[in-house]
C-alpha positions in Angstrom: 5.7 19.0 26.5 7.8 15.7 26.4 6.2 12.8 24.8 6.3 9.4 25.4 8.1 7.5 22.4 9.8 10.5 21.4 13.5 11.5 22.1 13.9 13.9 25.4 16.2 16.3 25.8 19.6 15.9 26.3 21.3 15.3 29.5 24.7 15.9 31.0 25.7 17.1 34.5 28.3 16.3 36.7 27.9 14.0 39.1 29.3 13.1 43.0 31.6 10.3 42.2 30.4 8.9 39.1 32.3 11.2 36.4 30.1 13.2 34.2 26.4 11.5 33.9 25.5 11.9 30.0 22.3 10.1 29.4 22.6 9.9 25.7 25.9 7.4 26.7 23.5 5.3 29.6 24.0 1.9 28.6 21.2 0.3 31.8 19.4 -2.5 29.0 16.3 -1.0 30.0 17.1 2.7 30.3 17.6 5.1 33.2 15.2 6.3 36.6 15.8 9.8 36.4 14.5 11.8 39.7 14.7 15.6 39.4 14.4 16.8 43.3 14.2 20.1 44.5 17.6 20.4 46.7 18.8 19.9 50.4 16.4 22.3 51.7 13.3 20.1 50.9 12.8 17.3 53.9 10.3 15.5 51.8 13.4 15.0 49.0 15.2 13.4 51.4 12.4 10.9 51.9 11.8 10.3 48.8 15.5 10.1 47.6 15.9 7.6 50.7 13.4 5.3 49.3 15.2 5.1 45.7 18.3 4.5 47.2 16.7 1.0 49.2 15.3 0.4 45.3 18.6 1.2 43.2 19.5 -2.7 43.4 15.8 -3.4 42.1 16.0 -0.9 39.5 19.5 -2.4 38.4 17.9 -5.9 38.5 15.6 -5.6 35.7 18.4 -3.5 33.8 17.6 0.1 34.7 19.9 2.6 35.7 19.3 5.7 38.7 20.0 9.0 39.3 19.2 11.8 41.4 19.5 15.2 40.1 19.2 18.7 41.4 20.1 22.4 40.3 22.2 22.5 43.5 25.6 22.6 43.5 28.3 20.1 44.5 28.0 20.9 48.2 24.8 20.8 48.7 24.0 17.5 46.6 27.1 16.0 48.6 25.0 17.3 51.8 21.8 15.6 50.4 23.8 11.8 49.9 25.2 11.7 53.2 22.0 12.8 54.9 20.5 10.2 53.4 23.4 7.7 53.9 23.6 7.1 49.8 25.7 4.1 48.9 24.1 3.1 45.5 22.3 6.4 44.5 24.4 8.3 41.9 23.7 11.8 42.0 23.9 14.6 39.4 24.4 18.3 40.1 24.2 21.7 39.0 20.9 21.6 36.7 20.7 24.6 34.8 16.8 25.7 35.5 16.7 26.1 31.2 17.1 22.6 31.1 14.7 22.1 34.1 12.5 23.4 31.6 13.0 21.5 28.7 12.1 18.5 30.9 8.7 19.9 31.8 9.4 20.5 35.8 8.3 23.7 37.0 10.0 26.4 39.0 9.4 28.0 42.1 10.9 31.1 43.7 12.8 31.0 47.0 10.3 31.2 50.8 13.4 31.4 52.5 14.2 29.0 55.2 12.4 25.8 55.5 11.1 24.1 58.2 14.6 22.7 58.6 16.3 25.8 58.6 17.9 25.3 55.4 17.3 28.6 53.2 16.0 27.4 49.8 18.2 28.6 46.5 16.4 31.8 44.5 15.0 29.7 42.1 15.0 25.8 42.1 12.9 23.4 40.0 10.3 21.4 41.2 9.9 17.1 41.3 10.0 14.5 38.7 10.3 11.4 37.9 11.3 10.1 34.3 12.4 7.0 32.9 14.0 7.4 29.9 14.5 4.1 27.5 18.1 3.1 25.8 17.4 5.6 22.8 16.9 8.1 25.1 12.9 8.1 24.5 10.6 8.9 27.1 8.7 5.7 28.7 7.2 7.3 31.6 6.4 10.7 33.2 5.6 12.2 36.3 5.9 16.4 37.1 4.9 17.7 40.4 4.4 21.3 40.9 4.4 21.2 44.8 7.1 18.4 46.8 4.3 16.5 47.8 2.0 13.5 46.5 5.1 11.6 44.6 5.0 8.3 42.9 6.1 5.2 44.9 9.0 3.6 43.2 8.0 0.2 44.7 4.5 0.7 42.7 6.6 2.1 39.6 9.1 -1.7 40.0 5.7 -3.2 39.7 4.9 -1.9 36.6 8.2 -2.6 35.8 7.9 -6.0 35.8 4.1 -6.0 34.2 5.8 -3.8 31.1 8.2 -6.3 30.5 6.5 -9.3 31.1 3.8 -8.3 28.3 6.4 -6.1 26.3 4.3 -3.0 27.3 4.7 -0.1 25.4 5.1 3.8 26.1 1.6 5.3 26.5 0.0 8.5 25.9 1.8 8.8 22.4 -1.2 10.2 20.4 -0.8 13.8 19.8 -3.3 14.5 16.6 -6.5 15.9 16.4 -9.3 14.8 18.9 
C-alpha cells in the first residue's frame, strides 16, 4: 500500500509528444496530477480525462504538473487525446500492469466489447488519481476498482488552494499499532 509522505514508486513511460515522462525528473513546484485510466475502450475515461484537460492550466497555476497514463499502447492513447480534443493533457503510454500494481490500482480482465464497441485489452488496470509532491512522495490518493464514482478535479483545485494556503500536510501517514 502506498503511503502518504513516503516515496512512491518509480515512474517512466513514454509519452505522445512530450519525450519520455520520468516522474523522479518532474520539476512542477508543487508536484505532478497523475491520472491512471483504464484505456480508449472506457467512455467514462474519456469524461473524465476531458475534464482534466479544461483543468491542466489550473493545475499548472498553482505549480502542479498533469498526466494521463494508461497500459495502452501508442495508438490507442493517441486515439484517447484526439477523442477528447487534448491540447494541454500530456499523456503517458504503455504501463506495464506490474507497475499498475505497485501503485495500488487494481486489474480487471477483458468483457469484450464495450458499450462503444471498442473491445477492451486482456488485462488493463483500473482508475486513479495521485499527486505525487517534488520528492516524489505521495500527497494524495484515490484507487477505484470499478470506472465509476471518480474524484472531481475542480473539488481536488479546491483543496489545492486550502493545502497551500494553511501549508497542509499529507494525511493518513500513521501506520503503527492501533
Amino acid at each position: 500500500m502506498l503511503m502518504p509522505r513516503q516515496k512512491t514508486p518509480d515512474l517512466t513511460l513514454p509519452t505522445l509528444d512530450h519525450g519520455t515522462f520520468d516522474l523522479s525528473s518532474e520539476d512542477a513546484t508543487r508536484g505532478t496530477v497523475i491520472c491512471f485510466y483504464r484505456g480508449l475502450h472506457c467512455p467514462i475515461c474519456a469524461n473524465y480525462l476531458t475534464e482534466l484537460e479544461k483543468r491542466v492550466a489550473d493545475f499548472a497555476s498553482r505549480g502542479v504538473a498533469c498526466i494521463a497514463v494508461s497500459s495502452d499502447g501508442e495508438e490507442r492513447t493517441r486515439a484517447m487525446a484526439d477523442k477528447i480534443g487534448a491540447k494541454a493533457l500530456r499523456f503517458g503510454y504503455d504501463l506495464s500492469l506490474n507497475v499498475a500494481r505497485q501503485w495500488g490500482l487494481y486489474l480487471s480482465t477483458s468483457r469484450g466489447k464495450t458499450s462503444i464497441g471498442i473491445e477492451e485489452p486482456a488485462l488493463f488496470s483500473e482508475p486513479g488519481l495521485f499527486m505525487v509532491t517534488p520528492e516524489q512522495t505521495l500527497y494524495y490518493g484515490s484507487v477505484q476498482t470499478m470506472p465509476f464514482v471518480r474524484p472531481h478535479f475542480s473539488e481536488l483545485v479546491s483543496a489545492l488552494d486550502f493545502a497551500i494556503a494553511n501549508d497542509y500536510p499529507a494525511r493518513g501517514e500513521y501506520d503503527g499499532d492501533v
